[in-house]
N, C-alpha and C positions, 0 to 999 in steps of 0.2 A: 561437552559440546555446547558451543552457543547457537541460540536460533531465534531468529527475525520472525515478528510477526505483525505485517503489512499489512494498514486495515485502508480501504475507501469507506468512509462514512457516509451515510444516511439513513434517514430515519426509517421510509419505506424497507429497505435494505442494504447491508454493511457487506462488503465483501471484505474477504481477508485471505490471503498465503501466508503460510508460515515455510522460512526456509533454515537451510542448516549454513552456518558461516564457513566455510572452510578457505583459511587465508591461501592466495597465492592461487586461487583453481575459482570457476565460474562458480554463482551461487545455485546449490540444489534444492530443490524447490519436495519440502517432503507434504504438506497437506494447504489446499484448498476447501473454499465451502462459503456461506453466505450466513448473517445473522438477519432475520426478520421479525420485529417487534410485535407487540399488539397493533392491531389496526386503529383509523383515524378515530371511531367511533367510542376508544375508549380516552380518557382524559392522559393529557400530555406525561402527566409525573408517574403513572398505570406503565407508559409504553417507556419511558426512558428506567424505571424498577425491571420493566421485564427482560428489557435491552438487558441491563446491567447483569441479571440474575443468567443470562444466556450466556453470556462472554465468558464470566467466570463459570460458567460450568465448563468450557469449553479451554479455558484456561488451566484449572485444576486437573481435566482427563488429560492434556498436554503437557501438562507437569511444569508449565513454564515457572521460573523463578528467578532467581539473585543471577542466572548466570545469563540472563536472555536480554533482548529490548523489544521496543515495539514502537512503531512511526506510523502516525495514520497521514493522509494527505490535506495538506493547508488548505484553508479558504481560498477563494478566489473572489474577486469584486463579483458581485449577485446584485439582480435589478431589484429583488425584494428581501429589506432586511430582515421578515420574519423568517424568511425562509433561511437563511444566512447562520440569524440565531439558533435555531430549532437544530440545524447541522453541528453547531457548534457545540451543544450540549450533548448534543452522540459522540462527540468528539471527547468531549470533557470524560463520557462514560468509560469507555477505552483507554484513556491516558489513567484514570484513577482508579480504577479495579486494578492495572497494569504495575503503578506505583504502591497498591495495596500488597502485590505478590513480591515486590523488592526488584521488578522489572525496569532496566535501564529506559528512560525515555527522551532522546535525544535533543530531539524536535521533531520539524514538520516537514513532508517535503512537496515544495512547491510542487504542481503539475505542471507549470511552463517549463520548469527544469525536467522533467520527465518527458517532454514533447522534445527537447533540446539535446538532451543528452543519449538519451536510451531511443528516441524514437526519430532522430534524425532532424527534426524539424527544425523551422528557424523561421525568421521575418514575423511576416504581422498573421495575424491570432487566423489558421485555417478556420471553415465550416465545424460545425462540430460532428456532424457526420463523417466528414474526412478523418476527423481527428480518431476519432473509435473506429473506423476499421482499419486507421494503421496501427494501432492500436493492438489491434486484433491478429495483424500480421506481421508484428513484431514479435510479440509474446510467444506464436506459434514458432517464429525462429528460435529465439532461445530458449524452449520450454517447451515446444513441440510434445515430442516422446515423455514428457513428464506428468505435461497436461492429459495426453494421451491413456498413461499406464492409472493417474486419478478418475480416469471415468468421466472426463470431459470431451463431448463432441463438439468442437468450437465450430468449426464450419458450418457443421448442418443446421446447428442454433445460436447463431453470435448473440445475437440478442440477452438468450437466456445467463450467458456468462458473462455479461459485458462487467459486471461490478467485482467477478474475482479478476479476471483479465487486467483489471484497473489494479487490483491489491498486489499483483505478482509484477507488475512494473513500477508499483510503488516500494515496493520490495527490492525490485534489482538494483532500482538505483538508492534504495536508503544504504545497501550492501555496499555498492559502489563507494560511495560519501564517505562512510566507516572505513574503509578500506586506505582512502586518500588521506584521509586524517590522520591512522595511526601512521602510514608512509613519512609525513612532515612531522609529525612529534607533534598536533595539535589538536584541543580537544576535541572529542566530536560533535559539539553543540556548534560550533564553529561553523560545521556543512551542513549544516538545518536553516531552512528560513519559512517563516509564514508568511514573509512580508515580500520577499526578491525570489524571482528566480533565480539559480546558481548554475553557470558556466563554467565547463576546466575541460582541459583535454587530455584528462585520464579515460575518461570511459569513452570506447567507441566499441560500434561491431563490428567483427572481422567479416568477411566474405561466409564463411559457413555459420555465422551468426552468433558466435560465442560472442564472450566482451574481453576487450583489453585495456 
């Protein structure tokens, strides 16, 4: 069995879904959950060790290995480069514990292509507010009863879930990508970008919210 494991990076908190690949059929979504480092108060290299020391625990009880991958979500232009930096090394955490287990690591996938593809959107850059609660009511469409039977009350506390919510749509569509890739015979570093968004009209959602 191959399985996806969808991270949103940051430092504050990581969310992540891990899902099961199953070619030909929507992707199922088996665990959710959030990583949260040491706080501000301890020194930077303290909180990115203790990141790191959490993932892989969390790696090894998931058994993931030679047969899995894992996609955490691109940069995007940010008004302050520290901040920019700081994400990118949580980033780096993720992708190298991941390449330490023999875990595939593709690329990145943009979040404008997640707004585009999975989440309908289009034109010039919504509210960010808009953007998380469609966000929020996409994910419920296709993950509804998934998220449900995990122990997730998304409604009553969007808030609280907004960074797996973010992982399990980073997820659908890293699924997605992989999917269109091996279809054409091309690799799947191909449908990764950190730098573009990526447009195709493989993935849509149908009326009861699957993907086709």
């Amino acid at each position: 069995m191959t399985r996806l494991f969808a991270v949103d990076p940051g430092l504050l908190c990581s969310g992540w879904a891990l899902f099961k690949a199953q070619e030909g059929s929507d992707p199922f979504l088996l665990a959710v959950g959030k990583i949260s480092p040491l706080g501000s108060k301890h020194p930077m290299a303290h909180r990115l060790e203790d990141l790191q020391v959490k993932f892989r625990e969390i790696r090894e009880e998931a058994r993931l290995g030679s047969n899995d991958i894992l996609v955490c979500e691109a940069p995007t232009t940010m008004r302050d480069p520290r901040a920019a930096l700081v994400v990118e090394q949580v980033r780096g955490v993720f992708e190298t514990v991941a390449r330490e287990a023999g875990m595939r690591v593709p690329g990145r996938v943009h979040p404008r292509s997640v707004q585009y593809e999975v989440m309908g959107l289009s034109g010039k850059q919504l509210p960010r507010e808009v953007v998380k609660s469609t966000a929020i009511e996409v994910a419920v469409r296709l993950h509804g009863e998934r998220l449900k039977n995990l122990g997730l009350s998304i409604h009553s506390t969007p808030k609280k879930y907004q960074d797996i919510i973010d992982a399990v749509l980073i997820g659908t569509y890293g699924l997605s990508a992989i999917a269109q890739a091996e279809q054409v015979g091309e690799p799947w570093e191909k449908f990764f970008s950190q730098n573009e968004p990526r447009r195709n009209s493989r993935f849509r959602l149908t009326e009861s919210g699957g993907i086709r």
